[in-house]
GULUMVEX-420094 format. One record per residue (C-alpha): x, y, z; residue number from 0. Coordinates in steps of 0.2 Angstrom, whole numbers, plus 5000, padded with zeros to 4 digits. Layout:
REM residues N
R, X, Y, Z, NUM
...
END
This chain:
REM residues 442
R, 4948, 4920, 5040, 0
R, 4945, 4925, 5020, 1
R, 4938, 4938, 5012, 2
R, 4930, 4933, 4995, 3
R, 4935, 4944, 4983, 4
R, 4930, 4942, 4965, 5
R, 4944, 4950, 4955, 6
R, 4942, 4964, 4942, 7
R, 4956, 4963, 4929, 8
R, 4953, 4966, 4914, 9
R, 4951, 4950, 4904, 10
R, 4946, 4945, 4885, 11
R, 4929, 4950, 4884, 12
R, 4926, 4964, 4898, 13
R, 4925, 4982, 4897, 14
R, 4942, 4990, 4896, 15
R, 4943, 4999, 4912, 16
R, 4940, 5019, 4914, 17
R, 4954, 5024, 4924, 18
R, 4966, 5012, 4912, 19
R, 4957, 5021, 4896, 20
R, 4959, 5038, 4903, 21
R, 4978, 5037, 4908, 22
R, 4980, 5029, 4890, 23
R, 4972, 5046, 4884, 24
R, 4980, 5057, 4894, 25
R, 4996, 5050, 4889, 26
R, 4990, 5052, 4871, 27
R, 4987, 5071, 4875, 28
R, 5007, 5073, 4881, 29
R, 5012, 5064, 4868, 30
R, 5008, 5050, 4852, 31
R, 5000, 5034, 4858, 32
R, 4993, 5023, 4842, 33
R, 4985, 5007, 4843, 34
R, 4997, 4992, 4838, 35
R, 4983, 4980, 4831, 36
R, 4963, 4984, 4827, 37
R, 4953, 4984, 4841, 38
R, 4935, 4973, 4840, 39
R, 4922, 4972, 4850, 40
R, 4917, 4956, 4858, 41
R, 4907, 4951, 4844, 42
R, 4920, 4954, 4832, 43
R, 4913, 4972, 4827, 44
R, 4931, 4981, 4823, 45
R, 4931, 4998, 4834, 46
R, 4945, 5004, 4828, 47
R, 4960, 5001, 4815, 48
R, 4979, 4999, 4818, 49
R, 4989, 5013, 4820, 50
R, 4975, 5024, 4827, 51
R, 4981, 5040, 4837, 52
R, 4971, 5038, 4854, 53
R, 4967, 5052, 4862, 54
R, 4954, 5061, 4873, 55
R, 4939, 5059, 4858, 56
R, 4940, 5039, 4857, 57
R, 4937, 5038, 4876, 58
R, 4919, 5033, 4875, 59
R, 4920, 5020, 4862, 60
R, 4931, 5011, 4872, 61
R, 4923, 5012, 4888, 62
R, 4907, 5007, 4881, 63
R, 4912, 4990, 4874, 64
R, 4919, 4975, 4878, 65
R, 4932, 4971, 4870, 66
R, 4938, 4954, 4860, 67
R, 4956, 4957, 4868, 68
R, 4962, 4966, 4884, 69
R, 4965, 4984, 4880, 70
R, 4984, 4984, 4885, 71
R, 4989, 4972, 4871, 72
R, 4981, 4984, 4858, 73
R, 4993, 5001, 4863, 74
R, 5008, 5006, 4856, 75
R, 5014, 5021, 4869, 76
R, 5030, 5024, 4859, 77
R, 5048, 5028, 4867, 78
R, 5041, 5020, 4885, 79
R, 5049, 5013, 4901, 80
R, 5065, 5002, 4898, 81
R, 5080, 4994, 4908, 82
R, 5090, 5009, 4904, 83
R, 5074, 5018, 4912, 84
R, 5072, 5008, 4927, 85
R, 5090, 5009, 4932, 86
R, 5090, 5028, 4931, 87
R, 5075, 5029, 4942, 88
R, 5081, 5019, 4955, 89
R, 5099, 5029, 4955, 90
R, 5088, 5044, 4957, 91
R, 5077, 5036, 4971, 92
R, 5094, 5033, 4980, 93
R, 5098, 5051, 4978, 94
R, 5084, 5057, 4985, 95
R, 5081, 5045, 5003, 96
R, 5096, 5042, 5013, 97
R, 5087, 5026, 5018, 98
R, 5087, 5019, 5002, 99
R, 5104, 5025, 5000, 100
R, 5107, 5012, 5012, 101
R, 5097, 4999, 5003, 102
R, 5110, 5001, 4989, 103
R, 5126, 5008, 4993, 104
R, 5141, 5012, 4982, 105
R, 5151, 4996, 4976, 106
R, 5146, 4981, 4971, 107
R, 5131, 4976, 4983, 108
R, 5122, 4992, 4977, 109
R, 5126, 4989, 4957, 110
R, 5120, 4971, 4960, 111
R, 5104, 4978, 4967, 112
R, 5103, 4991, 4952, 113
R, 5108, 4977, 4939, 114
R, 5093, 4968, 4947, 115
R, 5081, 4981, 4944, 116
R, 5086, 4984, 4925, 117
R, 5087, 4968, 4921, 118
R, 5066, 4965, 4923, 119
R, 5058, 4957, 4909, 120
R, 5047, 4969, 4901, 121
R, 5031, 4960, 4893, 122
R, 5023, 4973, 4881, 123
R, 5007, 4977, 4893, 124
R, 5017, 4977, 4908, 125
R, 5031, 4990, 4900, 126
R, 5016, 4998, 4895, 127
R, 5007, 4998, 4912, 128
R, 5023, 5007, 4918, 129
R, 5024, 5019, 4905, 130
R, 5007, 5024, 4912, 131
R, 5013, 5026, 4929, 132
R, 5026, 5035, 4923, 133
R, 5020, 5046, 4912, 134
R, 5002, 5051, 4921, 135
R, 5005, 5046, 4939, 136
R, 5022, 5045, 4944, 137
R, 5020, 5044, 4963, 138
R, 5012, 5028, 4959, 139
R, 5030, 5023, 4948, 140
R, 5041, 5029, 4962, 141
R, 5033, 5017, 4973, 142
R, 5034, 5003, 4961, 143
R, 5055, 5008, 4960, 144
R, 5059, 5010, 4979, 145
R, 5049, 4992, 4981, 146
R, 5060, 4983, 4969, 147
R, 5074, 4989, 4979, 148
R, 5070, 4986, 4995, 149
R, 5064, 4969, 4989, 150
R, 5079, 4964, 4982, 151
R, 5089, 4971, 4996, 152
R, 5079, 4961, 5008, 153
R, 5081, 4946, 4997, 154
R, 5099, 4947, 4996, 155
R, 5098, 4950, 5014, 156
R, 5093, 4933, 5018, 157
R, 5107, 4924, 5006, 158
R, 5094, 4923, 4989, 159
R, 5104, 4918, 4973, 160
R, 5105, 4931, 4963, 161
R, 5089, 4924, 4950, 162
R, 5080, 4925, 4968, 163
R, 5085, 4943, 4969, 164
R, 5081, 4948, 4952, 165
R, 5061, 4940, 4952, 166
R, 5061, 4947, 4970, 167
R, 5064, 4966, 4960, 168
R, 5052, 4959, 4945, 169
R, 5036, 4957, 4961, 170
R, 5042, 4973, 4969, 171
R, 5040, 4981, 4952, 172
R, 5023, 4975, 4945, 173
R, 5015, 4973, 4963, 174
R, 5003, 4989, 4958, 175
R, 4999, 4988, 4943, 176
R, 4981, 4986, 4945, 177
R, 4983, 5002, 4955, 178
R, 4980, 5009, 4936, 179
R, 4963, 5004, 4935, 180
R, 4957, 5014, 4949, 181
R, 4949, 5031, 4948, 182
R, 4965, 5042, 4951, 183
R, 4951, 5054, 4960, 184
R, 4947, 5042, 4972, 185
R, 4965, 5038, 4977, 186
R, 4968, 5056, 4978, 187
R, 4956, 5061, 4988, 188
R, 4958, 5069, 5004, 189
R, 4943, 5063, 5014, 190
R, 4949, 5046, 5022, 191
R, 4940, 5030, 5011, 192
R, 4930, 5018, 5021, 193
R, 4917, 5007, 5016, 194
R, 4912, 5004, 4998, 195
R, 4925, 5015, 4992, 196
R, 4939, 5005, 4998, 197
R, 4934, 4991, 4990, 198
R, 4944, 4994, 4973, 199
R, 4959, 4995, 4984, 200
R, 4954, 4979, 4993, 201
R, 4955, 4971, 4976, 202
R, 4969, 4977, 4968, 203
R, 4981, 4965, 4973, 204
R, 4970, 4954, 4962, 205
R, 4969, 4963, 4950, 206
R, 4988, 4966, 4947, 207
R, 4993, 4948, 4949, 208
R, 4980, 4944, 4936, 209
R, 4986, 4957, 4924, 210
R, 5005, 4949, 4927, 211
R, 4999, 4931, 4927, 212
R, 4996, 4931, 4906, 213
R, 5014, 4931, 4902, 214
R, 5026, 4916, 4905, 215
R, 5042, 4929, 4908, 216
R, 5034, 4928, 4926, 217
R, 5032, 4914, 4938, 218
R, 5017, 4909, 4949, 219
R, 5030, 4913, 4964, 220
R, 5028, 4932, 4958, 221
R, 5010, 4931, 4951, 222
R, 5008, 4925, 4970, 223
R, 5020, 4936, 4980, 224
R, 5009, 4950, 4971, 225
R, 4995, 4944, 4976, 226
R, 5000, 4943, 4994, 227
R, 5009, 4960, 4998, 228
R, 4995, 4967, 5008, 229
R, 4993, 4951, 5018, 230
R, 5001, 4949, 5035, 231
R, 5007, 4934, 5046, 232
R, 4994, 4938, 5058, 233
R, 4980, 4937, 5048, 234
R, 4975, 4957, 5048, 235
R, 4979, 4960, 5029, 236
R, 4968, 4956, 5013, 237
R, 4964, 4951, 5001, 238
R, 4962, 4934, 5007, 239
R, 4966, 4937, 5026, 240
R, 4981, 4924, 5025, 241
R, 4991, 4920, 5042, 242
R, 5006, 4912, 5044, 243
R, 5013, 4898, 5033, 244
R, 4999, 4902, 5021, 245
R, 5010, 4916, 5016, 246
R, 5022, 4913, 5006, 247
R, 5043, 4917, 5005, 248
R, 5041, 4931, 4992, 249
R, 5026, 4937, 5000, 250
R, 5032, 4938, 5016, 251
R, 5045, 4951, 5007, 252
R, 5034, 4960, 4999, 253
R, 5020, 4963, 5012, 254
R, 5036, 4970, 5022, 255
R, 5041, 4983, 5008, 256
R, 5025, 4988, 5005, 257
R, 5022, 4995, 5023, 258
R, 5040, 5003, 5023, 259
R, 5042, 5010, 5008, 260
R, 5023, 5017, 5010, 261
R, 5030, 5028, 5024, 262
R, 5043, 5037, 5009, 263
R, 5029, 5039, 4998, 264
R, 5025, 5058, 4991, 265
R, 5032, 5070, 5008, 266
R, 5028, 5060, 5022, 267
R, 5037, 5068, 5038, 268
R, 5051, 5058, 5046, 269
R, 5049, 5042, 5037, 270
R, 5062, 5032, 5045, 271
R, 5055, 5036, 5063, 272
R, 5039, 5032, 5057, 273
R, 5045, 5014, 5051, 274
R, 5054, 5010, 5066, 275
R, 5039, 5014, 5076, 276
R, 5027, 5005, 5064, 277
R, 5040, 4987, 5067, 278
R, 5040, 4990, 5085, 279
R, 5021, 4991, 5087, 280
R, 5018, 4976, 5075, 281
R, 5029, 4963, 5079, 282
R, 5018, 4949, 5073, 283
R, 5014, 4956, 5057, 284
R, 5030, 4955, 5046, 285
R, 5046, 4940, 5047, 286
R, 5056, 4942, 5058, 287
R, 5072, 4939, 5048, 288
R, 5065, 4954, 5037, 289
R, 5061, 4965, 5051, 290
R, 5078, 4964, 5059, 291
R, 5085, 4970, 5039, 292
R, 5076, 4984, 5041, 293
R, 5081, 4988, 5059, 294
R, 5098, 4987, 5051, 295
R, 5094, 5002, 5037, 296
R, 5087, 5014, 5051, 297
R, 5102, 5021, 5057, 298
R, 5101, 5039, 5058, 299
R, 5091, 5047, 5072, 300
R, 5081, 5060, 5072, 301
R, 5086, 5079, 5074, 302
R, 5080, 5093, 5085, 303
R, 5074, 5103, 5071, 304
R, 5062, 5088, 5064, 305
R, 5050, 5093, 5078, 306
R, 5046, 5111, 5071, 307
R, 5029, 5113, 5068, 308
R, 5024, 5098, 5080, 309
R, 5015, 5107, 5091, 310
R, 5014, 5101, 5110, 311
R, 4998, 5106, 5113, 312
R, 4990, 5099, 5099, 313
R, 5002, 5082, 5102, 314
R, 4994, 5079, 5118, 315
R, 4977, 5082, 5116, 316
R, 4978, 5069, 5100, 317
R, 4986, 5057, 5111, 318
R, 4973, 5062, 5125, 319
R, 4959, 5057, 5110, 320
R, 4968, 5042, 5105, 321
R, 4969, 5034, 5121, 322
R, 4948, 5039, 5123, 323
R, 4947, 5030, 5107, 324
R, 4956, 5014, 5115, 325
R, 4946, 5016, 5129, 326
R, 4929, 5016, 5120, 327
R, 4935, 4999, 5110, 328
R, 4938, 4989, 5127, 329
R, 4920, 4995, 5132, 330
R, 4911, 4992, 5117, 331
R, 4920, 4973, 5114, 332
R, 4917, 4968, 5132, 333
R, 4899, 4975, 5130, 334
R, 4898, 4964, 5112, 335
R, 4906, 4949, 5117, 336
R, 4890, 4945, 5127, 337
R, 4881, 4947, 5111, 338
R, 4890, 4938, 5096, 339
R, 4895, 4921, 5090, 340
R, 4905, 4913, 5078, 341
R, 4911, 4924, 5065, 342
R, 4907, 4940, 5072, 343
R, 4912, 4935, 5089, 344
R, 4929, 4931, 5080, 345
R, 4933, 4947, 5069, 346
R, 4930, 4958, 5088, 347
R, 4943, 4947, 5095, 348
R, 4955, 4951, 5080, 349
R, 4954, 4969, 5084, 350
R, 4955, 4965, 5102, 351
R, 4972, 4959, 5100, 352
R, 4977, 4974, 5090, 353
R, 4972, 4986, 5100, 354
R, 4977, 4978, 5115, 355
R, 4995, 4981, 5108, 356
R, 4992, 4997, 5102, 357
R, 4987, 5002, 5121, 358
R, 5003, 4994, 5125, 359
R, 5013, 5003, 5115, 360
R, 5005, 5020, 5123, 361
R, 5009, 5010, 5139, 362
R, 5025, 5009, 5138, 363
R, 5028, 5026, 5132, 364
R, 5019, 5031, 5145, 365
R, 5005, 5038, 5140, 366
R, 4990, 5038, 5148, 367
R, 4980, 5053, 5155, 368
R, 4986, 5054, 5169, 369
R, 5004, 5056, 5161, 370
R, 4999, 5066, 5149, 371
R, 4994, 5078, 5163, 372
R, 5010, 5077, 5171, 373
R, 5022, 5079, 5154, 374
R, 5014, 5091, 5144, 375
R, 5027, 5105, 5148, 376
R, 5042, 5092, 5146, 377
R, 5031, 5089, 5127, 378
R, 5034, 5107, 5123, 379
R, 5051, 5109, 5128, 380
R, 5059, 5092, 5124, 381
R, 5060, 5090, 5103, 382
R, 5064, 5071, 5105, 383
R, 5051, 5067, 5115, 384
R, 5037, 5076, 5102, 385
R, 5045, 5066, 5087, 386
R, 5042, 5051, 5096, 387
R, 5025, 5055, 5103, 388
R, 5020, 5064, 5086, 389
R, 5028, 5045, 5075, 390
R, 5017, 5037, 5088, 391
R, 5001, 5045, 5087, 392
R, 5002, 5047, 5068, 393
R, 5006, 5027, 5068, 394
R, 4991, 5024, 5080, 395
R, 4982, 5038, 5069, 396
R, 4985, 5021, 5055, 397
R, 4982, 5007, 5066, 398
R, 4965, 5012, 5070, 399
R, 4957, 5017, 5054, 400
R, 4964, 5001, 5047, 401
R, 4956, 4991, 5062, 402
R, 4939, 5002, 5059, 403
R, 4940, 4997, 5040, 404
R, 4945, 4980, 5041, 405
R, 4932, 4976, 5055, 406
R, 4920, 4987, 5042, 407
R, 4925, 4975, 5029, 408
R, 4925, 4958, 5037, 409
R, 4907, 4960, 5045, 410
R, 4902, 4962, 5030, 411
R, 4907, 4945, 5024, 412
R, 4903, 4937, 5037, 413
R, 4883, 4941, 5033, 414
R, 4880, 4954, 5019, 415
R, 4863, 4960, 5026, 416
R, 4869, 4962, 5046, 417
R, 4869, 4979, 5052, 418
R, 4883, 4986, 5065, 419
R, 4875, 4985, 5083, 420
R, 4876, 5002, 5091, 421
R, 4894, 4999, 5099, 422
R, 4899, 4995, 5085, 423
R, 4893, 5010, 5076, 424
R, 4899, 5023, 5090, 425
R, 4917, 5018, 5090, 426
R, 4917, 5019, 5070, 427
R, 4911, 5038, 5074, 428
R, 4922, 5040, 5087, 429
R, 4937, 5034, 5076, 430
R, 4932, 5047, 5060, 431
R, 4932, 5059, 5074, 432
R, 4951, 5057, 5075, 433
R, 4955, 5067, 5059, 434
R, 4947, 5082, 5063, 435
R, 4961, 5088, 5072, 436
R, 4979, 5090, 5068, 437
R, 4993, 5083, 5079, 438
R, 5008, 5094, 5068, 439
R, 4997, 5114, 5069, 440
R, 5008, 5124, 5081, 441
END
């Protein structure tokens, strides 16, 4: 099944964006950012002249026109990010995570992933695009880093040359881009997105590939792979809800990365538990050939101190919601597969088979009420069974609210102007409900 998306670059003759526009002027408050050509309008009204200090003041004219040429090709940021740069971000990347330390060990396999990421072809906009990251959010660039060296690694991995390797670094590199031209404030939020607000998001796979695909220093495989890095073999991701073969090589690395290195992005707790659990619960997301690369990275295992400040009460009465949570789904799909055809009928079997191995997964580590019941002192006393219960829940935590939005998202589509029946409605409640308590308070 698609979603139809319309994409939201920003093209000749659009409005330049207002989150691209503000992180240009709030690099031009750190620091000198001038404009590299005049700057017209769409009917060829000059806005401004070459060599124009952009700052704070020039925000609303250039949020209130559309503009002859893209914004990005208009902006000279001044000493900016570079293959000298990039390289020294990924060292410092591998110095910080073990895991990546793995990726690209000392000696010649970790220098050719290095050399791969430095030697990225650096368009003017897109250098700038990065500059931006850097400069004004650099949790966003250290994302963009840790991608391009796991992609390459995973590349490598499966016997790429080594041009497959470098455009392999080049699509983990650029693949958020059009993360740039979303509010920062919505992304940082700390209420949960759903709905509407998550629609920018949706998109912005779109709108990075478009902002890559004007240069011929990249190729429609990495214009593509970009565009498919939040797809997933199964046919969960988006934009376009792509399964299988309709994925492509690079994409299939790339949508891999994406959901492992997301789990080392800001100070997430025990990242490499979370990852493994996140492959073992989605085996029919990712390649397998990919997935077993990773298995290979995860070596160290977790230690007693990790689980301070898991507290067991709070851990099982958050797995005690989430199997409630489970619970309500296989009602509330029983009770609408009397109701709904076609489409519809199809998106609630999607999420059945998701959750149906979701609930396996609490099967198998023996969750269920009565379990619960029956372990809750060994909870408390045993530090490796809370860091597996606590990745598991936290993963489940994930899993659902995707499932919630995606099935938000999709019925949608399907007809704009139908409402949610009231199962429907009631285990979206029920799933918000989840993070008003916190499975990690003591």
């Amino acid at each position: 099944m698609s979603d139809s998306v319309a994409p939201t670059a920003p093209e000749a003759g659009s409005e330049a964006r207002p989150a691209f526009v503000q992180a240009v002027a709030d690099l031009g408050a750190k620091r000198q950012v001038r404009t590299s050509q005049p700057i017209y309008n769409a009917q060829g009204i000059k806005l401004l002249e070459g060599g124009v200090t952009i700052d704070q003041s020039l925000y609303d004219r250039l949020v209130s026109h559309r503009l002859l040429l893209p914004l990005d090709e208009c902006i000279d940021p001044g000493p900016g990010v570079d293959a000298a740069s990039l390289e020294a971000a990924a060292r410092a990347a591998v110095a910080r995570w073990p895991f990546f330390a793995r990726v690209a060990p000392e000696g010649a396999a970790g220098k050719a992933l290095f050399d791969a990421v430095a030697a990225v072809r650096l368009a003017k906009p897109v250098a700038l695009h990065l500059t931006l990251a850097r400069e004004t959010r650099p949790a966003l660039f250290d994302h963009s880093i840790l991608m391009a060296l796991l992609c390459a690694h995973l590349v490598r991995e499966s016997g790429g040359a080594k041009a497959d390797v470098r455009d392999a670094a080049v699509a983990g590199l650029l693949h958020d881009l059009g993360m740039l031209h979303i509010e920062p404030g919505l992304l940082d939020s700390e209420e949960r997105l759903s709905g509407d607000e998550l629609r920018p998001v949706y998109v912005h796979p779109l709108t990075s590939s478009m902002l890559v695909d004007r240069f011929p220093e990249y190729s429609k495989e990495i214009v593509r792979a970009i565009v498919e890095h939040h797809e997933r073999l199964d046919g969960s991701g988006y934009p376009r809800g792509l399964a299988g073969d309709a994925v492509s090589p690079l994409g299939r690395v790339l949508a891999l990365a994406e959901v492992v290195t997301a789990m080392f992005d800001g100070e997430r707790r025990l990242p490499e538990q979370r990852v493994s659990l996140l492959l073992r619960i989605n085996p029919r997301r990712y390649a397998a050939a990919h997935v077993a690369a990773v298995h290979r990275l995860l070596a160290v295992p977790a230690e007693a101190g990790d689980a301070d400040g898991i507290g067991a009460d709070a851990l099982v009465a958050r797995l005690l919601q989430l199997t409630d949570v489970l619970a309500l789904w296989r009602a509330s799909s029983e009770a609408l597969g009397r109701e709904l055809d076609g489409a519809q009928a199809a998106l609630v079997a999607s999420v059945d088979a998701q959750n149906a191995t979701l609930q396996r997964m609490l099967y198998d580590a023996g969750v269920t009420r009565e379990q619960l019941a029956a372990i809750a002192e060994d909870v408390g006393n045993d530090a490796a069974l809370r860091i597996e219960l606590w990745a598991l829940a936290e993963e489940l935590l994930w899993q659902l609210h995707a499932a919630a939005n995606q099935l938000k998202r999709r019925w949608r589509g399907a007809d704009a102007d139908a409402a949610h029946p009231s199962e429907l409605a009631a285990w979206f409640a029920a799933v918000a409900a989840l993070d008003e308590t916190d499975a990690k308070s003591a």
